[in-house]
ZADO-1210 file (C-alpha; in nm, 4 decimals, padded with zeros to 6 digits):
<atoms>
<atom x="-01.3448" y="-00.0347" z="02.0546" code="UNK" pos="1"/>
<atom x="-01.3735" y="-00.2184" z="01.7542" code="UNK" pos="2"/>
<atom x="-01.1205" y="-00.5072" z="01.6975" code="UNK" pos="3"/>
<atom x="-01.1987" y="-00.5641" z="01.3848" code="UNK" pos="4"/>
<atom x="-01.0806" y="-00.1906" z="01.3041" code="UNK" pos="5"/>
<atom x="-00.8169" y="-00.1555" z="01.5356" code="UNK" pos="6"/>
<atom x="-00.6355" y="-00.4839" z="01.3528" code="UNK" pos="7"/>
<atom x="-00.6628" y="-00.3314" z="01.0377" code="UNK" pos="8"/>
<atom x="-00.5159" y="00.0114" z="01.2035" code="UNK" pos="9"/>
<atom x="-00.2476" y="-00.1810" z="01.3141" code="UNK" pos="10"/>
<atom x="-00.1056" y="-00.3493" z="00.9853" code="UNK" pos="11"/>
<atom x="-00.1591" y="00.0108" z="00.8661" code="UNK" pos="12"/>
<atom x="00.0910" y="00.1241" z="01.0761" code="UNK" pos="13"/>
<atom x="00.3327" y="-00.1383" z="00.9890" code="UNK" pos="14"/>
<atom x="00.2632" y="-00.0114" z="00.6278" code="UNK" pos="15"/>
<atom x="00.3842" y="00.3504" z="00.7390" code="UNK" pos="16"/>
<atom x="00.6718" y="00.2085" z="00.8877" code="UNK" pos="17"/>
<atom x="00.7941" y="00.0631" z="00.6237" code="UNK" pos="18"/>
<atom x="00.7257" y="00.3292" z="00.4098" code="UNK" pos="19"/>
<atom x="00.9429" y="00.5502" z="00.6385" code="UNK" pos="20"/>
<atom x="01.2356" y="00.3476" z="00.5030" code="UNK" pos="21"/>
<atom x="01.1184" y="00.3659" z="00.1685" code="UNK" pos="22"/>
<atom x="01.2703" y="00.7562" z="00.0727" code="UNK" pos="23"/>
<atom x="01.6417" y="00.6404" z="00.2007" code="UNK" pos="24"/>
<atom x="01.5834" y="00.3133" z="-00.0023" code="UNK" pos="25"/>
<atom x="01.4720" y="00.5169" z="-00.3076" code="UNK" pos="26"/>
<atom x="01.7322" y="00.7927" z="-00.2821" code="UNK" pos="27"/>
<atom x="02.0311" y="00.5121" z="-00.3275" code="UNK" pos="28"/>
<atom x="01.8333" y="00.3529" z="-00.6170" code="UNK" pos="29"/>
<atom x="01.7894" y="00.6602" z="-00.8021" code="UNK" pos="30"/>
<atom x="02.1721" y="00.6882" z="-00.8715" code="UNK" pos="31"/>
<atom x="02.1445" y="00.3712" z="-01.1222" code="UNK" pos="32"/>
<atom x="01.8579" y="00.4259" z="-01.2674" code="UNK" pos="33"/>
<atom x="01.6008" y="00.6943" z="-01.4122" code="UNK" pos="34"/>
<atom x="01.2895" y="00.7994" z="-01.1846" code="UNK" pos="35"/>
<atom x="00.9799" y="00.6137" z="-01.4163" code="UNK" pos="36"/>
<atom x="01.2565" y="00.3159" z="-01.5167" code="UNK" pos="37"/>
<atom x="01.2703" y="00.2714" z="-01.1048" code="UNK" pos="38"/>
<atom x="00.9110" y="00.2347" z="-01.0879" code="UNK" pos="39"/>
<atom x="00.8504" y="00.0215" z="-01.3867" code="UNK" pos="40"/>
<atom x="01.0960" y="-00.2437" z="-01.2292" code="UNK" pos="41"/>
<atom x="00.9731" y="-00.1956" z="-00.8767" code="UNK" pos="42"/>
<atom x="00.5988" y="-00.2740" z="-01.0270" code="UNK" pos="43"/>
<atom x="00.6727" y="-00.5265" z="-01.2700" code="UNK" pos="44"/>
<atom x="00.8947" y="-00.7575" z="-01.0660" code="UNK" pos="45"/>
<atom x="00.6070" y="-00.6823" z="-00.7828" code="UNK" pos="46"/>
<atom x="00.3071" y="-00.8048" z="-01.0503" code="UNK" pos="47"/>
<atom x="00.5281" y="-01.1046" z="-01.1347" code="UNK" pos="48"/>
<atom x="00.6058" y="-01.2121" z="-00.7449" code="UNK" pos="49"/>
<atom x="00.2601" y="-01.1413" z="-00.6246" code="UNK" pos="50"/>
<atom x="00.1178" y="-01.3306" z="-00.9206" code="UNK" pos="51"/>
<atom x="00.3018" y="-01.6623" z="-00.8639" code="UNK" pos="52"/>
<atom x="00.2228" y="-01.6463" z="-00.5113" code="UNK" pos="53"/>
<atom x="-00.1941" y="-01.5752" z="-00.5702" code="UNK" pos="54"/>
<atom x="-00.2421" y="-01.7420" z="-00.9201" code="UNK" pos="55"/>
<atom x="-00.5349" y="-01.9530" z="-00.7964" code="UNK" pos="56"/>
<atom x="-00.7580" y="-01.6186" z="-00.6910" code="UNK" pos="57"/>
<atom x="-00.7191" y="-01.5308" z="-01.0796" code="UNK" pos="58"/>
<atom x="-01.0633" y="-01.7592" z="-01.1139" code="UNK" pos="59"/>
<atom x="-01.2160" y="-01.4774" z="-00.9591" code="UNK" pos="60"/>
<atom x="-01.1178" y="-01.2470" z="-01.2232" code="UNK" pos="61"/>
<atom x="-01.3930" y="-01.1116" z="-01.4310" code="UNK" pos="62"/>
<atom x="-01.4849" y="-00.7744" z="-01.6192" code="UNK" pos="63"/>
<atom x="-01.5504" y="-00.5641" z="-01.2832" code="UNK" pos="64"/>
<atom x="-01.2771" y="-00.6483" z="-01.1543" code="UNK" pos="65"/>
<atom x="-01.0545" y="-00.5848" z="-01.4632" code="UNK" pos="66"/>
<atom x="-01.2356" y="-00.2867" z="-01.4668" code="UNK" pos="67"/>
<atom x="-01.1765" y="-00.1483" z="-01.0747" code="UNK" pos="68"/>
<atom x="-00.7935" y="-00.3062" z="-01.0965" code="UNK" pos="69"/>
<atom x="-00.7637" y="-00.0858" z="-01.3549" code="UNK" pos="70"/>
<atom x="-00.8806" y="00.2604" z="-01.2209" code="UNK" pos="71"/>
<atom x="-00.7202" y="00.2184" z="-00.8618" code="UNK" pos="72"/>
<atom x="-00.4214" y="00.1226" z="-01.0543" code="UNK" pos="73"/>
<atom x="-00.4327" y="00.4419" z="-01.2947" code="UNK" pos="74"/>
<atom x="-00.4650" y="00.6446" z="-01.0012" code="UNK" pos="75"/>
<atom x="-00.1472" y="00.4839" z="-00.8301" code="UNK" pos="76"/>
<atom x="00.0550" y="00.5058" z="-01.1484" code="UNK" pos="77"/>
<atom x="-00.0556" y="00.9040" z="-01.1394" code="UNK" pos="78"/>
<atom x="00.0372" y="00.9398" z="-00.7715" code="UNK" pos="79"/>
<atom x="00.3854" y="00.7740" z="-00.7746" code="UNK" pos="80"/>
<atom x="00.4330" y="00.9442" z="-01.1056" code="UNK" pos="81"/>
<atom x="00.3529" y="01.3018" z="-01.0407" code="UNK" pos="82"/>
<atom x="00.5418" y="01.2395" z="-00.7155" code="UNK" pos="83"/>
<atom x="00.8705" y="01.1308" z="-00.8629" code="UNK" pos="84"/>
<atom x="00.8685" y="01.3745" z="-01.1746" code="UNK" pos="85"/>
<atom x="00.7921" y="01.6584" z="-00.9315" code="UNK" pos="86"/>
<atom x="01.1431" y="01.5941" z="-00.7184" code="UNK" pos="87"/>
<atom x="01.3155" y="01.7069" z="-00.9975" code="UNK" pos="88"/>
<atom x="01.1892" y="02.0660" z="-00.9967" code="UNK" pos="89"/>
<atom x="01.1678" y="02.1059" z="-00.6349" code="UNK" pos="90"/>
<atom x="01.2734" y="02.0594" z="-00.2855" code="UNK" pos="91"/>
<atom x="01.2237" y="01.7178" z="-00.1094" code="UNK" pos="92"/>
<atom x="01.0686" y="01.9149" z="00.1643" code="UNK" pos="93"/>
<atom x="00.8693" y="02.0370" z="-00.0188" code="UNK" pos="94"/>
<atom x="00.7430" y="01.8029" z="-00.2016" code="UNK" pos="95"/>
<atom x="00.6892" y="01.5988" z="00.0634" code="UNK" pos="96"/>
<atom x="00.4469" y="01.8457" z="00.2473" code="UNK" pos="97"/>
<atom x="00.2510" y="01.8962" z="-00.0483" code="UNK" pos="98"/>
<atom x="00.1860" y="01.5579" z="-00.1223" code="UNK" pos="99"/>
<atom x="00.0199" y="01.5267" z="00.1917" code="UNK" pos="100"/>
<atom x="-00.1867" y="01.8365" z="00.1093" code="UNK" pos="101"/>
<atom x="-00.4065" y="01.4862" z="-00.0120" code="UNK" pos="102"/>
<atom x="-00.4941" y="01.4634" z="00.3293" code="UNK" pos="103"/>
<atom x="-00.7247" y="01.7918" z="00.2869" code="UNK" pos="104"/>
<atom x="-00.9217" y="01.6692" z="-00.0127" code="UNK" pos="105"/>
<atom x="-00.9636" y="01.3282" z="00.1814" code="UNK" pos="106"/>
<atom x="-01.2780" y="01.4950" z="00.4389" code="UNK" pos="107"/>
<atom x="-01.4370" y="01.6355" z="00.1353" code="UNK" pos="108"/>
<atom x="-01.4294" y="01.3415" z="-00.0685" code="UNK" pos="109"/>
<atom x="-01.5383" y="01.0692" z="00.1924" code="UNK" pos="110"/>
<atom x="-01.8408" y="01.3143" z="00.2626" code="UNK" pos="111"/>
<atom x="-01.9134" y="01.3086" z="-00.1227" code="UNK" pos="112"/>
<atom x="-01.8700" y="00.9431" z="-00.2222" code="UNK" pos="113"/>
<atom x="-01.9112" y="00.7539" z="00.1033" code="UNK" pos="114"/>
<atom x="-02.1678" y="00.9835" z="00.2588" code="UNK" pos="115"/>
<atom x="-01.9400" y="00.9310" z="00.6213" code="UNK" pos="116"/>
<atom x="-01.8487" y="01.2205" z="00.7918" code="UNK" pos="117"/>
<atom x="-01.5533" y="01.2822" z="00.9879" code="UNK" pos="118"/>
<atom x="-01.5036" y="01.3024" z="01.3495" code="UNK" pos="119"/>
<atom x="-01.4719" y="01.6522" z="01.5107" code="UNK" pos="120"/>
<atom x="-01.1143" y="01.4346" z="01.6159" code="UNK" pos="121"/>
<atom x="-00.9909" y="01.3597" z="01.2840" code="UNK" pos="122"/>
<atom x="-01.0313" y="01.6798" z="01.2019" code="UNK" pos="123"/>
<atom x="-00.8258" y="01.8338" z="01.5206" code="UNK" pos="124"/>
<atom x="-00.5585" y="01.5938" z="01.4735" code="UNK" pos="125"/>
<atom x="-00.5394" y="01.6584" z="01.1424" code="UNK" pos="126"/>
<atom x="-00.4372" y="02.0092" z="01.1838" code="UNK" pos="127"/>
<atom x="-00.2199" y="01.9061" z="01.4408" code="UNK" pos="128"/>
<atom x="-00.0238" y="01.6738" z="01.2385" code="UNK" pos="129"/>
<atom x="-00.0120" y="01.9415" z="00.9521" code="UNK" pos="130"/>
<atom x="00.1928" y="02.1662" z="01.2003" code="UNK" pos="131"/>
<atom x="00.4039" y="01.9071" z="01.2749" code="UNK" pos="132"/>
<atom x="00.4807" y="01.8022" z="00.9290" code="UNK" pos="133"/>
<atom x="00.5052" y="02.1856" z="00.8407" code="UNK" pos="134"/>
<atom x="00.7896" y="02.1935" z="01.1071" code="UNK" pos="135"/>
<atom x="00.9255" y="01.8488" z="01.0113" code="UNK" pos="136"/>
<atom x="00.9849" y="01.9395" z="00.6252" code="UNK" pos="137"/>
<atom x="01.0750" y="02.2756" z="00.6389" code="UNK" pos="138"/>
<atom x="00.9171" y="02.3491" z="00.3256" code="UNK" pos="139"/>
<atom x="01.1178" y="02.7111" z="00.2102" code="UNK" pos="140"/>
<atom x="01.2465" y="02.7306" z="-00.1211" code="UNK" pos="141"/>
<atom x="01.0913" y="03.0262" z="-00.3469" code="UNK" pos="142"/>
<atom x="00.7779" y="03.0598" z="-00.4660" code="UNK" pos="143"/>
<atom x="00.5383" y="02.7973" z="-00.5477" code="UNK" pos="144"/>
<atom x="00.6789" y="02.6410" z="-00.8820" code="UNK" pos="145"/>
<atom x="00.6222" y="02.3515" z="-01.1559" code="UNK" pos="146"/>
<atom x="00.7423" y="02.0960" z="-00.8983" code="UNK" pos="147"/>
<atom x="00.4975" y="02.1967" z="-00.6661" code="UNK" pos="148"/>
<atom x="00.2221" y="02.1889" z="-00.9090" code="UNK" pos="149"/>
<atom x="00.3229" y="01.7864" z="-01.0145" code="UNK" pos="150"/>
<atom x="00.3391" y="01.7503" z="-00.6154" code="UNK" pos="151"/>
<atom x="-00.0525" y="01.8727" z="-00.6554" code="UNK" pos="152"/>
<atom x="-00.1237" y="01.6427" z="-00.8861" code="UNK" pos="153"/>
<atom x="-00.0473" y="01.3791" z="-00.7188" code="UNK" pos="154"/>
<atom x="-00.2006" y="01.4693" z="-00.4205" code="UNK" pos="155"/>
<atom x="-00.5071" y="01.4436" z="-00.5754" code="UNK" pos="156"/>
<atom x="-00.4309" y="01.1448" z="-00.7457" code="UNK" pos="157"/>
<atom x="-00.4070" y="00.9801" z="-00.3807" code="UNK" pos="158"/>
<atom x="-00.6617" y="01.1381" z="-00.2298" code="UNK" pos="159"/>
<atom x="-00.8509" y="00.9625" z="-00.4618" code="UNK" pos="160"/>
<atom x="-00.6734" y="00.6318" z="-00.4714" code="UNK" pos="161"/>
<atom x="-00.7467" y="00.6588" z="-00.0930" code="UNK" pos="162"/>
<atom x="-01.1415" y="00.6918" z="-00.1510" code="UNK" pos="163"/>
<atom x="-01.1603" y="00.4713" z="-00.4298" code="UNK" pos="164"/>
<atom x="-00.9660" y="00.1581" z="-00.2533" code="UNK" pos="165"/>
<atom x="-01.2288" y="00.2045" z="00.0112" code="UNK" pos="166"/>
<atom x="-01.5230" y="00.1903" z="-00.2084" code="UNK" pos="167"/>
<atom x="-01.4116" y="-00.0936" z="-00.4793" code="UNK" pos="168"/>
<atom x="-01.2428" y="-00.3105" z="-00.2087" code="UNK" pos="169"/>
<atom x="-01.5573" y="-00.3755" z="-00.0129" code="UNK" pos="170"/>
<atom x="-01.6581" y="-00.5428" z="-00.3040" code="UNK" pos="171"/>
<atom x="-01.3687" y="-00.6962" z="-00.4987" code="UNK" pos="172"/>
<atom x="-01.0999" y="-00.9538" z="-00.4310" code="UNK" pos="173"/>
<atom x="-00.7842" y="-00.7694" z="-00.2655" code="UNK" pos="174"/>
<atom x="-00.5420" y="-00.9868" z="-00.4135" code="UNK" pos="175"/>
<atom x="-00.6646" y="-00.9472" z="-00.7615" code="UNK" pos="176"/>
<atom x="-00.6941" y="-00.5574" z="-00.7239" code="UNK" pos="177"/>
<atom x="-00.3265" y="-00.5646" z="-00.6027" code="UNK" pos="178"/>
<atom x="-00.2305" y="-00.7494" z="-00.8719" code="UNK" pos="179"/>
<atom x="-00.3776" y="-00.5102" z="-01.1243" code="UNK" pos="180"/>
<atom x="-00.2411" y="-00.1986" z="-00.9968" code="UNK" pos="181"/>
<atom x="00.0602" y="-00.3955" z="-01.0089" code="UNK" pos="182"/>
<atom x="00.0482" y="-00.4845" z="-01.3502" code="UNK" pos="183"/>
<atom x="-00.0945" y="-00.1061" z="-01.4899" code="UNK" pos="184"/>
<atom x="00.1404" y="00.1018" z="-01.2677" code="UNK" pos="185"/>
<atom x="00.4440" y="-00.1069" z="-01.4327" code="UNK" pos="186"/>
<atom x="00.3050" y="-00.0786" z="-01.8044" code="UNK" pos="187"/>
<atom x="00.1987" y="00.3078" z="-01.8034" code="UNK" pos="188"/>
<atom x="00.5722" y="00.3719" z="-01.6195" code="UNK" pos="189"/>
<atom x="00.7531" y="00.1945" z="-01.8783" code="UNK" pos="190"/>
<atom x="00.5623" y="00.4055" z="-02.1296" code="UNK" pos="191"/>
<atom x="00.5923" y="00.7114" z="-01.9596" code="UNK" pos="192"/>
<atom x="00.9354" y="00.6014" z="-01.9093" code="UNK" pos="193"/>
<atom x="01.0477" y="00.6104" z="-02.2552" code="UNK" pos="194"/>
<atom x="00.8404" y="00.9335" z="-02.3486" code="UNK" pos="195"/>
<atom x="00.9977" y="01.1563" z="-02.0833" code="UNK" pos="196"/>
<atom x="01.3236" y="01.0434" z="-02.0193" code="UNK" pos="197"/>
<atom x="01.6406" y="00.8537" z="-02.1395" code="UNK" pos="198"/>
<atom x="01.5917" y="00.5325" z="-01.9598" code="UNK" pos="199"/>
<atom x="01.9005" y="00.3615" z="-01.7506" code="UNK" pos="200"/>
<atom x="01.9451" y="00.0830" z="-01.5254" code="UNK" pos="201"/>
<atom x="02.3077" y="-00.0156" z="-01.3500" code="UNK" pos="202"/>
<atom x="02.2702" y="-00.3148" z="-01.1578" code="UNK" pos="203"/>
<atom x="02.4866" y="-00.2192" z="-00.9034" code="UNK" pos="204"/>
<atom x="02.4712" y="-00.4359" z="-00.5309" code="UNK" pos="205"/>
<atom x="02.2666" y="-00.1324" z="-00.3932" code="UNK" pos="206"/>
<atom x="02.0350" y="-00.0638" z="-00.7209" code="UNK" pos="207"/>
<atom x="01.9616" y="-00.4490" z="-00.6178" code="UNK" pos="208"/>
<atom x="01.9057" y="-00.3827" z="-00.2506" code="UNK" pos="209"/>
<atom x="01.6458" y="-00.0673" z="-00.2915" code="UNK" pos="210"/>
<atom x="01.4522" y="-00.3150" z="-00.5987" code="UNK" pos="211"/>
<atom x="01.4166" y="-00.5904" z="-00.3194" code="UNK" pos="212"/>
<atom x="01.3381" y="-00.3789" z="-00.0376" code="UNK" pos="213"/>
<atom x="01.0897" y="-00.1752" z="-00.2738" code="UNK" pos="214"/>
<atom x="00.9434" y="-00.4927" z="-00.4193" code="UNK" pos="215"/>
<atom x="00.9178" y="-00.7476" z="-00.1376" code="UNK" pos="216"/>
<atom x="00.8769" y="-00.4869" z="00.1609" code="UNK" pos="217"/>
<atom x="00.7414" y="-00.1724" z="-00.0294" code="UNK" pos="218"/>
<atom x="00.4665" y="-00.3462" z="-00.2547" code="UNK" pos="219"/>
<atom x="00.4125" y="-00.7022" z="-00.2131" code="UNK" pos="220"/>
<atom x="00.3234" y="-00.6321" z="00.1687" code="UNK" pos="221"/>
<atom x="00.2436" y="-00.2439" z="00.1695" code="UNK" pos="222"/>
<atom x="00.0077" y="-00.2339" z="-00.0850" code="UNK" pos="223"/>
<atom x="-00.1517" y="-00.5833" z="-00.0557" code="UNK" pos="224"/>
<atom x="-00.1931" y="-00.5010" z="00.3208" code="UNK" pos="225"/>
<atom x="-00.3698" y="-00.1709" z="00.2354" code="UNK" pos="226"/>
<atom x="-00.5526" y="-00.3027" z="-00.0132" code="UNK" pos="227"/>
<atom x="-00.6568" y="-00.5887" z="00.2715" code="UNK" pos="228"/>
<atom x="-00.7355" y="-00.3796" z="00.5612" code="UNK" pos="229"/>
<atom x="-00.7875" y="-00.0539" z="00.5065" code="UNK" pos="230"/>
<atom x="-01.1530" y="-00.0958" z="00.3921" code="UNK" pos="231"/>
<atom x="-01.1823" y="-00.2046" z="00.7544" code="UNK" pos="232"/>
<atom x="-01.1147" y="00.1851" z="00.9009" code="UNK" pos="233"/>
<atom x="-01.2698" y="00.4835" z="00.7437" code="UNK" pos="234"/>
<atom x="-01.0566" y="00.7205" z="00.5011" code="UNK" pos="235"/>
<atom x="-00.9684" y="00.9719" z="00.7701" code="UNK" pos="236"/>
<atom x="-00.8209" y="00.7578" z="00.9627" code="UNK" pos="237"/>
<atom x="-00.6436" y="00.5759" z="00.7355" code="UNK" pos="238"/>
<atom x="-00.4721" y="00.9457" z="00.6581" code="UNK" pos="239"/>
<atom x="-00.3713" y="01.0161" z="01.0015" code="UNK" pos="240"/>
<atom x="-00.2362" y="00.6991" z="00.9881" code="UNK" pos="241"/>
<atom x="-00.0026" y="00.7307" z="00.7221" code="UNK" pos="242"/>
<atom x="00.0860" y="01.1026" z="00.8332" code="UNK" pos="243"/>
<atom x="00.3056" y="00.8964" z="01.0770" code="UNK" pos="244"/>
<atom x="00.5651" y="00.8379" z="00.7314" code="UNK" pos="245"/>
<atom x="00.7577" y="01.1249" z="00.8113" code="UNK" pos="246"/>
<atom x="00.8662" y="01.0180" z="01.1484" code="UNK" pos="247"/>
<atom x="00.9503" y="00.6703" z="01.0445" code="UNK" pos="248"/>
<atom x="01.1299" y="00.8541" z="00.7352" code="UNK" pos="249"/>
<atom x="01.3594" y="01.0560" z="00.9626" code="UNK" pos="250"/>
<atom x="01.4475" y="00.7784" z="01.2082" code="UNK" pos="251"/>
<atom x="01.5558" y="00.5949" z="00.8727" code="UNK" pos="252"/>
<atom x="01.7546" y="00.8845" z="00.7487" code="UNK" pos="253"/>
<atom x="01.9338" y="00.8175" z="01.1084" code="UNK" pos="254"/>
<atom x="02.0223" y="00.4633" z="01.0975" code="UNK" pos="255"/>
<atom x="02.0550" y="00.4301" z="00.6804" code="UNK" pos="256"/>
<atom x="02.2073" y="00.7468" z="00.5719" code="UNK" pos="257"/>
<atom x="02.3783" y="00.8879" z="00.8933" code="UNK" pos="258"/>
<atom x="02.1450" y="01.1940" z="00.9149" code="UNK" pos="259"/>
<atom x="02.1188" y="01.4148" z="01.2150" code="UNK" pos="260"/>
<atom x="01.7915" y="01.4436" z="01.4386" code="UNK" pos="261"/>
<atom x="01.7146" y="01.8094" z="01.4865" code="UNK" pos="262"/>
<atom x="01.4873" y="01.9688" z="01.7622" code="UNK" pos="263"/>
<atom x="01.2724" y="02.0660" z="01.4687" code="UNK" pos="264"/>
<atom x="01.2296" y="01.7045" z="01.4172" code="UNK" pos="265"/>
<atom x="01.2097" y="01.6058" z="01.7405" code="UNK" pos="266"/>
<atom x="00.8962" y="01.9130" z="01.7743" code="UNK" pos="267"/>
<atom x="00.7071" y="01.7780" z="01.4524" code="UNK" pos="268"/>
<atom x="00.7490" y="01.3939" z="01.4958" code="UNK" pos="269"/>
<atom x="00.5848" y="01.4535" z="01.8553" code="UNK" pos="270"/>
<atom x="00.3112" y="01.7169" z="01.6633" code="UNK" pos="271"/>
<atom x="00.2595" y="01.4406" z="01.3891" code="UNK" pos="272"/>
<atom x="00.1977" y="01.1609" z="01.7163" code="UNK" pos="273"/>
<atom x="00.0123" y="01.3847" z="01.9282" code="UNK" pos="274"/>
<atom x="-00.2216" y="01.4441" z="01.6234" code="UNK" pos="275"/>
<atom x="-00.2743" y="01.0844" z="01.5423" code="UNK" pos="276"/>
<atom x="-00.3362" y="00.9981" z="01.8683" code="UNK" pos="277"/>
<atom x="-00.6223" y="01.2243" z="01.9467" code="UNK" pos="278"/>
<atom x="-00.7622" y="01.1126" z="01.6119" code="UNK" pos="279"/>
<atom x="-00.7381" y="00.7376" z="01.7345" code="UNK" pos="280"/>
<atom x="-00.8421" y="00.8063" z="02.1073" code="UNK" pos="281"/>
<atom x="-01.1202" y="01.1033" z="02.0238" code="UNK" pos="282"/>
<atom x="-01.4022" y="00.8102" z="01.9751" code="UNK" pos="283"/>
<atom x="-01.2830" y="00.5876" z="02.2825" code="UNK" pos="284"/>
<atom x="-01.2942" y="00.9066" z="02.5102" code="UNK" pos="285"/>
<atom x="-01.6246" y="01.0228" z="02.3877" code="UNK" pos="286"/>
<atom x="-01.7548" y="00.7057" z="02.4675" code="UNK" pos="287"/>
<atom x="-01.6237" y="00.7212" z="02.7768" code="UNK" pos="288"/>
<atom x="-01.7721" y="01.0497" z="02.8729" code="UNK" pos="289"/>
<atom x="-02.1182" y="00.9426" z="02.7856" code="UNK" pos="290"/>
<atom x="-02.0792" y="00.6176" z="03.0407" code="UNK" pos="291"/>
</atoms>
């Protein structure tokens, strides 16, 4: 198999799992401060720390680079945006399946842009995990709303994030695109910020907690790592990868907020793991078949 790949897969995972801590993290934050004010403080502290860390790669910063910084980083702004707007017009569960409806448009648009198509695995595993994160969210509630149509939104909006980081980061500096989508996801919050809602921050010790486990845990690594390594897996995988978020998410609800562990849960986390892994071990078997 190829190491090359199955390093990158790796720090991908250790993305997910810290993105499984990420909804506890966000839920306590929330109470001292509005949704877009959260992110424009989560992104601008993010742009200043990674920025004093990699200030020497900004000789490498030219008008393509500007330029692909500042899609990817449009696209991110759009996704966490759409995201946190939605959760106030409908259920967490919800909206947390249909975000990951981005996983669907993900096949389509690798086949369109990067001309790669998808193993018969990915796509088995993908349905898998969709049952399992169907079981895992529960997502009842009516029918479908103006929530759900944000959550939509920014589906897409990753979906295409997902593509796009593929395609520019073969070719650009990864610490100068993270730095971008940094800087453009802070700016368009704080304007979205003041447009559509009355902006609030309490710096209480936990508002300070969630900003430094966001910032230093949730961006500075997550992002810089994906923008790093995931050029090094294809699309699809990278997908199946981070379908593991809702496991990591509930064993976080566990040990954070005191949450119980259902059988439900226990049924879709193994769904969401059995899916992944036939994804990740379709090629390896295949290969072994042929020998």
């Amino acid at each position: 198999m190829d190491k090359k790949r199955l390093k990158a897969e790796f720090f991908l995972i250790i993305v997910t799992i810290i993105w499984g801590g990420t909804f506890a993290v966000i839920k306590t934050g929330l109470e001292d401060s509005t949704p877009l004010m959260l992110l424009t403080v989560r992104f601008g502290a993010s742009f200043l720390i990674f920025t004093a860390i990699y200030y020497r790669k900004f000789k490498y910063l030219g008008k393509s680079t500007i330029i692909n910084g500042i899609i990817l980083g449009v696209l991110m702004f759009f996704g966490y945006a759409a995201q946190t707007v939605g959760l106030a017009y409908t259920t967490a569960s919800r909206a947390g399946f249909i975000t990951f409806t981005f996983a669907l448009f993900v096949p389509f648009l690798q086949v369109h842009f990067l001309k790669k198509k998808p193993l018969a695995g990915n796509i088995v595993g993908l349905i898998i995990v969709f049952c399992g994160l169907w079981i895992i969210s529960k997502p009842t509630g009516g029918p479908f709303n103006v929530g759900d149509m944000i959550m939509l939104i920014a589906a897409v909006a990753y979906a295409f994030f997902i593509i796009f980081m593929d395609i520019i980061n073969k070719k650009e500096n990864p610490e100068m695109m993270t730095a971008i989508q940094f800087f453009v996801t802070a700016v368009l919050s704080l304007v979205a910020s003041f447009l559509f809602e009355d902006p609030f921050i309490i710096l209480s010790r936990d508002f300070i907690f969630s900003i430094v486990y966001l910032v230093v845990l949730g961006s500075v690594f997550c992002l810089y790592m994906m923008n790093l390594y995931q050029k090094d897996t294809t699309p699809m995988r990278a997908v199946l990868i981070y379908s593991l978020e809702p496991v990591f998410g509930v064993i976080f609800a566990i040990i954070l907020l005191g949450e119980s562990f259902s059988s439900k849960e226990i049924i879709g986390s193994a769904l969401i793991l059995t899916g992944v892994l036939i994804s990740e071990l379709w090629e390896f078997l295949r290969l072994g078949k042929r020998r």
